[in-house]
C-alpha distance (Angstrom), angle and dihedral (degrees) to the residues before:
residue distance angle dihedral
X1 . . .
X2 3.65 . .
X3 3.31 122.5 .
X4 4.38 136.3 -162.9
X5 3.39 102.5 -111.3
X6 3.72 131.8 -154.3
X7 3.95 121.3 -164.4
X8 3.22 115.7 -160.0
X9 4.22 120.7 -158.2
X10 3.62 110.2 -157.5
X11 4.23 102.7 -174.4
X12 3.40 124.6 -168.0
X13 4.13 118.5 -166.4
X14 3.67 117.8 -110.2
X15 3.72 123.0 -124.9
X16 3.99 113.5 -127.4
X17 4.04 92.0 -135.6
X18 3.69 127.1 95.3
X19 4.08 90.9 -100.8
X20 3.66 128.5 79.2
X21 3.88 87.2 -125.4
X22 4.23 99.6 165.1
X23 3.94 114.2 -144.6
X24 3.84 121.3 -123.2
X25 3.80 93.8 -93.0
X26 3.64 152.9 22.3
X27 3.42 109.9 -87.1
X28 3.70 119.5 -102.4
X29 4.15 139.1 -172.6
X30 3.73 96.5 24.6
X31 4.21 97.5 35.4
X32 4.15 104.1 129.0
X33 3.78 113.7 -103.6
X34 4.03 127.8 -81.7
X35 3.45 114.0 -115.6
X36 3.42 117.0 -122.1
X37 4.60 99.6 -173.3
X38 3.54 125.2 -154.6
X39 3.97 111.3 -107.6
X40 3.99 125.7 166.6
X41 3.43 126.8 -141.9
X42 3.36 126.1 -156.6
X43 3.67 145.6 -176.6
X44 3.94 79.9 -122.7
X45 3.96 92.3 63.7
X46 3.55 99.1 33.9
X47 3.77 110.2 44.9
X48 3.78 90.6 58.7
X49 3.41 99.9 140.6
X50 3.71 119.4 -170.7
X51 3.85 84.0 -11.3
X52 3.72 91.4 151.7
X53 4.11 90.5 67.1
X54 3.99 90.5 46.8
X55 3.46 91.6 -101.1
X56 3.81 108.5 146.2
X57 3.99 118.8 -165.4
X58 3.76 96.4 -152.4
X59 4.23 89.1 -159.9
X60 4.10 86.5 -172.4
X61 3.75 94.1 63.4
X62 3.84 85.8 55.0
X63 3.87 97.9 50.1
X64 3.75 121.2 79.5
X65 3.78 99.8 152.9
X66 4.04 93.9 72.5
X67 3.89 129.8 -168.7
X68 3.76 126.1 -96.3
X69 3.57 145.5 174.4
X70 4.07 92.9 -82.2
X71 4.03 82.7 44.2
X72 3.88 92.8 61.7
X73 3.54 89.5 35.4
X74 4.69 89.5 62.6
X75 3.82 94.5 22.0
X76 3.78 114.7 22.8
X77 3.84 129.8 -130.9
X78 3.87 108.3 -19.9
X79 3.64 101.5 -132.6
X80 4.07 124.8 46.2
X81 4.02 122.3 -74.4
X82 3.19 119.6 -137.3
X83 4.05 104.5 -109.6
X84 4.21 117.3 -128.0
X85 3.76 92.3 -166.0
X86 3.61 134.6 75.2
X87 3.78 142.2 168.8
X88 3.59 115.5 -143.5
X89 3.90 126.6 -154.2
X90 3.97 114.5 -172.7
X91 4.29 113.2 -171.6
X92 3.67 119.0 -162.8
X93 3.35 116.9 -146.4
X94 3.55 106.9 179.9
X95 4.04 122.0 -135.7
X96 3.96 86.0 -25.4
X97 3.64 114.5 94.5
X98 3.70 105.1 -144.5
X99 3.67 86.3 8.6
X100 3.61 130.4 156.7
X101 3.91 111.6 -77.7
X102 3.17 126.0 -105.8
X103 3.55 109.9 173.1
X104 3.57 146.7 9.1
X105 3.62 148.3 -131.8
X106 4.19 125.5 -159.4
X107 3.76 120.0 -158.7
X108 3.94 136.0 166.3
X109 3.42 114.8 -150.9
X110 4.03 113.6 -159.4
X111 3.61 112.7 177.3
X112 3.68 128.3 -7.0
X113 4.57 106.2 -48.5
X114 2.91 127.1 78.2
X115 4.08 135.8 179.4
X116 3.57 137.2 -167.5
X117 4.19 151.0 162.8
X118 3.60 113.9 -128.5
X119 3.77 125.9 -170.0
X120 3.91 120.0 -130.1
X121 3.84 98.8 -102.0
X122 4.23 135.4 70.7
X123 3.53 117.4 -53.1
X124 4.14 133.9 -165.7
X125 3.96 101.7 -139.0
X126 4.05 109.3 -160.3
X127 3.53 133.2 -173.9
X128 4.03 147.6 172.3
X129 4.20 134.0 165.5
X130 4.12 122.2 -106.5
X131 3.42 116.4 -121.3
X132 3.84 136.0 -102.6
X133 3.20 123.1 -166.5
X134 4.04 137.5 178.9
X135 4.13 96.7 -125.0
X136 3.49 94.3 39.0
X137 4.33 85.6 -114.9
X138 3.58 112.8 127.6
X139 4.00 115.3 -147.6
X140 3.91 100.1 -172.1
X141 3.26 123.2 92.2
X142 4.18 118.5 -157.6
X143 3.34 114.4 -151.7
X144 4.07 114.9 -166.0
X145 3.52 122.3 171.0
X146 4.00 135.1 -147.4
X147 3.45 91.9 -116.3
X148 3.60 106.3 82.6
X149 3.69 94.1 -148.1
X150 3.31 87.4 57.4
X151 4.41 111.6 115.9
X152 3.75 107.9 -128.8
X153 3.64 113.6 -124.9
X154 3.91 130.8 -149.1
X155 3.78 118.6 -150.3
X156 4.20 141.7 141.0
X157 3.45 133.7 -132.9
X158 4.01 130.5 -102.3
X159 3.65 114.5 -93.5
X160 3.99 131.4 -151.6
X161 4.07 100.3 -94.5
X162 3.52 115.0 91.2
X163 3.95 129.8 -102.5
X164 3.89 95.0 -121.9
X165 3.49 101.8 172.4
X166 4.16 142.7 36.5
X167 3.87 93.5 -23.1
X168 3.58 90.6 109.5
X169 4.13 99.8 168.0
X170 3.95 93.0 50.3
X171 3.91 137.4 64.8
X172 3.46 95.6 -160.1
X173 3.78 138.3 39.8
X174 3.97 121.0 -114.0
X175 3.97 128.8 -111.1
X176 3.86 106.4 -102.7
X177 4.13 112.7 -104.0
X178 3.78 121.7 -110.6
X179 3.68 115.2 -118.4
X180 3.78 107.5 -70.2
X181 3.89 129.7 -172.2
X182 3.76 133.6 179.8
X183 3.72 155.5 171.7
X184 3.89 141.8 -157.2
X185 3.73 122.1 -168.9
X186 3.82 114.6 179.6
X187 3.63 130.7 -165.6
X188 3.85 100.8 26.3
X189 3.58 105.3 175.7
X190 3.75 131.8 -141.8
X191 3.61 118.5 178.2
X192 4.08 140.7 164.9
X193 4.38 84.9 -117.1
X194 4.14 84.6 69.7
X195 3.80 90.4 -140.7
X196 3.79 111.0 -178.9
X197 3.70 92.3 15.8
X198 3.84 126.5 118.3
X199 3.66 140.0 -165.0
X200 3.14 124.2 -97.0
X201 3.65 109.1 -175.1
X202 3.86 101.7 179.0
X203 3.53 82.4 71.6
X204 3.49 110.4 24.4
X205 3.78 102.5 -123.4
X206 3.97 139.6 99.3
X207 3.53 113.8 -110.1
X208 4.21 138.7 -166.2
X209 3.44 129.5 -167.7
X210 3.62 120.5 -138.2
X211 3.80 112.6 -165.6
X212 3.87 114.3 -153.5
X213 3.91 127.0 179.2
X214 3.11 120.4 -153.7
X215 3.87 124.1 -150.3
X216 3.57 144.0 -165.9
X217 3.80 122.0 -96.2
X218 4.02 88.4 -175.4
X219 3.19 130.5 67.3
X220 4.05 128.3 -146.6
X221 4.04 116.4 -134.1
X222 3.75 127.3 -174.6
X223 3.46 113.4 -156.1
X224 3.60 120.0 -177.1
X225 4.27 130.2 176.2
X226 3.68 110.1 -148.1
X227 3.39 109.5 -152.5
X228 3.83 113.0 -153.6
X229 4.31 114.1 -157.5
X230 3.53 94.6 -10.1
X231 3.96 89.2 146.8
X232 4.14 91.8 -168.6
X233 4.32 91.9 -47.2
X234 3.61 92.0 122.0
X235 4.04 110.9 43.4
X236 3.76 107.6 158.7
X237 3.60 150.8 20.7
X238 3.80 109.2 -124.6
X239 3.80 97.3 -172.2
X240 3.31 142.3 11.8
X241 4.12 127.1 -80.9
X242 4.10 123.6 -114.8
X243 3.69 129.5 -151.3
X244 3.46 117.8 -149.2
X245 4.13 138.1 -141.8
X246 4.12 91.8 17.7
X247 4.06 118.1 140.2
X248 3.69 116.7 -81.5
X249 3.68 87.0 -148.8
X250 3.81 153.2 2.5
X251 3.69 135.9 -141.8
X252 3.65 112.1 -123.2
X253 4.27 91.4 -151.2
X254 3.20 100.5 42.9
X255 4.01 106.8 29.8
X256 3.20 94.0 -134.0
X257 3.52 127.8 147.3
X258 4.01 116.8 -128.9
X259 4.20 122.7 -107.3
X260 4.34 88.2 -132.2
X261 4.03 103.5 104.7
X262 3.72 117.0 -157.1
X263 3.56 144.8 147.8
X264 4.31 123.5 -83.7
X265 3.27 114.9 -150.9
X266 4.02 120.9 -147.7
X267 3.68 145.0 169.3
X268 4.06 124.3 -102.2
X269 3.64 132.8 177.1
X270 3.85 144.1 -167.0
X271 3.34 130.4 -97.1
X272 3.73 125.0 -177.7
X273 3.77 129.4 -158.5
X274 3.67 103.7 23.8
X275 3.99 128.7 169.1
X276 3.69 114.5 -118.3
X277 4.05 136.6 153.6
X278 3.33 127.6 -16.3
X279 3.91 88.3 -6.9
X280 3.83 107.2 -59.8
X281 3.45 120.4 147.1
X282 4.38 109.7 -133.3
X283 3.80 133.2 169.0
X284 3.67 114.0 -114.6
X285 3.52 130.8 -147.9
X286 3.81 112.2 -161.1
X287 4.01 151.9 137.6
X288 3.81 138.8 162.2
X289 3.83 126.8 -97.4
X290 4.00 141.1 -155.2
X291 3.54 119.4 -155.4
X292 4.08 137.1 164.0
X293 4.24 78.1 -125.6
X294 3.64 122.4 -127.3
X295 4.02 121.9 -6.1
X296 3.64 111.6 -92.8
X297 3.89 106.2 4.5
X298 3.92 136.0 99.5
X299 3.54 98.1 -139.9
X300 3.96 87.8 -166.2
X301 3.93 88.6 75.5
X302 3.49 99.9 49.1
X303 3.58 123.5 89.8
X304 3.80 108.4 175.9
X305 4.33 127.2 40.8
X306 4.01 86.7 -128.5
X307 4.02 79.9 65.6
X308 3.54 100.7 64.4
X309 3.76 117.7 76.7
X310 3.68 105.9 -158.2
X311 4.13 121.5 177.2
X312 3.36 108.8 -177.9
X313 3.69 129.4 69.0
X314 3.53 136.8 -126.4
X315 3.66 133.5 -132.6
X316 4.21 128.5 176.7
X317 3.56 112.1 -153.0
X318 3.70 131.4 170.8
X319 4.14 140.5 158.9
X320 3.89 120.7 -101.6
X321 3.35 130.0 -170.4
X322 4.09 121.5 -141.5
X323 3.68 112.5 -146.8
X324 4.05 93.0 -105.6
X325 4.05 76.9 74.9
X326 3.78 95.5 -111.6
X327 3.73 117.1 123.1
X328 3.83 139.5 -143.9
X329 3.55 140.9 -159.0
X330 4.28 113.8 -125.8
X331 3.58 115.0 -162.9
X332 4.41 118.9 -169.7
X333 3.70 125.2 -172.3
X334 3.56 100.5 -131.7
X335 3.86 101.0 168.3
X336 3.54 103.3 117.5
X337 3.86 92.2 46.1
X338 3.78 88.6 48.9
X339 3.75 91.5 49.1
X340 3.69 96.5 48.5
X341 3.84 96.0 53.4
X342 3.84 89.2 46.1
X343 3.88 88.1 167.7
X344 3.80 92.0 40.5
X345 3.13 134.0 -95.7
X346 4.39 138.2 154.1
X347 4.22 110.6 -27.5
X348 3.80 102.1 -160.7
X349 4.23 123.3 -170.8
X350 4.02 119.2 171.4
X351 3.67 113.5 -151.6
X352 4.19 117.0 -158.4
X353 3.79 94.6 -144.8
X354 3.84 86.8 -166.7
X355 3.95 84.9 71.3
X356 3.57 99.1 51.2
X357 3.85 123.5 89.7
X358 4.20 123.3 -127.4
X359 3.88 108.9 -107.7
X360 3.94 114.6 -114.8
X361 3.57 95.3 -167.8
X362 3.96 133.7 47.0
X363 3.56 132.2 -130.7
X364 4.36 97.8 58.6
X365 4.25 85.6 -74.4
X366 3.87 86.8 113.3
X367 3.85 102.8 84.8
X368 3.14 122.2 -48.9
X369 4.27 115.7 -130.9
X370 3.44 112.0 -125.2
X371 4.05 148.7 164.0
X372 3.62 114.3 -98.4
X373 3.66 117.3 -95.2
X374 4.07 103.0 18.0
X375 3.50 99.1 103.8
X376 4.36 115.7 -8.5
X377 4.08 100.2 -153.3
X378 3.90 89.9 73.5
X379 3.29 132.2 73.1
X380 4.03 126.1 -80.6
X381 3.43 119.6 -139.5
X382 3.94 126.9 172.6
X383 3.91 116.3 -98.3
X384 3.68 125.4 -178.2
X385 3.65 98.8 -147.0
């Protein structure tokens, strides 16, 4: 898997006597430029599920709903870009590795340089993207406390659709999280020895590198509706969907993913005509979705699905409209989908429209469609999951 890497240069002036005699600090204003290299990520490289047994998750073979112009237009690019922007936190700790903090240092880092001072000591080196987005309306929320030892949490805010299903502590779902990527090295030593430095006599200074790679802390699903024989029933999506039992939040040190399930809410659209199997032609419902992935879990350290050890289930639901103009509600159980691609992946449901009953009433208080078993007083529909 690739990686975003950040290098960092840490440069030290060099005396002009015959000893290797250090001076107090890091040097500063004129210290060469951190390198900041180019590295793509894809959803190639990164959804490589059990890649280490030579099992290949071809994602492309899965995905029949595509992406377009209007696509990037409501949902952006489909797979992750690589971010350009970064804020930087640096803790010193003193003569104690790991130590408590006791101060800190703030820096912005737009483009690829970067340049810093650095006491001789230990130091806690912290990083995370900015965010772009299309509108210009930023969903996450950073939340960095006084204390320094403090982890810095990501999270968004609740919007105005309702958390139908298994989000039991919240009313409403949650704005989806713009793609987010971080990186914690702890422990960077500086000391008066120079170990790991070199010398770089262009410019008269010692230098270290400091490799740091970032990751993501949000996770890119695909979900798509296949609807089977639906012959122009179904014509547009009246709302948007919600996924159900994701993280609320995720800590930017640690990469973890919070223990707070709730429901994400996300956009979808229509499209008509699509290839599928064996040459039929369906109508697709389908989107793309961020999440902080599944509560409690860093799904950057796990290698294998049997790994992960997921409790709370997951349900897609979103409002249709039939083309007498009345509207219903479809609900899917996608937990074990959502559980296999623990870092994301495609989320696939088939819908028999030849099984599912015309809505006589508007406003989703027809029926709603729903796997067997979740809740018995509505109606049961078949769903090839």
């Amino acid at each position: 898997m690739r990686k975003i890497m950040i290098l960092l240069l840490l440069a030290l002036l060099a005396l002009s006597s015959c000893y290797r005699e250090p001076p107090l600090h890091l040097y500063d204003i004129d210290s060469p430029a951190v390198a900041l290299p180019i590295v793509e990520l894809s959803l190639d490289t990164y959804w490589d599920y059990d890649g280490n047994l030579g099992i290949n998750y071809d994602w492309r073979a899965e995905w029949y709903y595509g992406w377009d112009d209007e696509d990037r237009s409501i949902f952006g690019e489909l797979e992750y870009e690589e971010p350009t922007k970064f804020f930087l936190r640096r803790y010193y700790t003193g003569e104690v590795k790991e130590g408590t903090r006791i101060d800190k240092k703030n820096a912005y880092v737009s483009g690829r340089t970067f340049r810093a001072p650095y006491d001789w000591g230990f130091w806690d080196i912290l990083a995370w993207n900015d965010v772009k987005t299309i509108d210009g309306v930023q969903s996450l929320q950073i939340e960095e406390k006084s204390s320094y030892d403090e982890d810095i949490i990501a999270s968004t805010g609740t919007t105005m659709y309702s958390s139908r299903y298994h989000a039991p502590r919240y009313q409403n779902s949650f704005y989806e999280p713009e793609q987010l990527f971080s990186a914690c090295e702890k422990g960077v030593e500086i000391n008066k020895n120079l170990d790991g430095f070199e010398f770089d006599e262009d410019n008269n200074i010692w230098i270290r590198k400091l490799n740091m790679y970032l990751e993501p802390l949000t996770y890119i699903y695909l979900p798509q509706i296949i609807l089977h024989n639906n012959n122009g029933r179904i014509d547009q999506v009246t709302s948007n969907g919600n996924i159900s039992g994701m993280a609320r939040f995720a800590d930017i040190n640690t990469g973890f993913a919070g223990e707070d399930a709730i429901a994400v809410n996300f956009k979808m659209r229509l499209k008509t005509n699509k290839d599928f199997k064996a040459g039929e032609k369906v109508d697709i419902v389908g989107g793309r979705l961020m999440t902080f992935g599944i509560c409690g879990q860093n799904a950057n350290r796990i290698t294998r699905a049997d790994e992960e050890n997921d409790t709370e289930h997951h349900y897609i639901d979103v409002q249709l409209q039939f083309n007498n103009g009345m509207d219903s509600i479809f609900v899917f159980d996608v937990t074990d989908q959502v559980r296999k691609r623990y870092k994301g992946g495609v989320i696939t449901v088939e819908l028999d429209m030849d099984t599912v009953p015309t809505p006589k009433r508007s406003g989703g208080s027809g029926f709603n469609a729903i796997v067997k078993g979740f809740e018995e007083e509505l109606h049961e529909i078949e769903i090839k999951n």
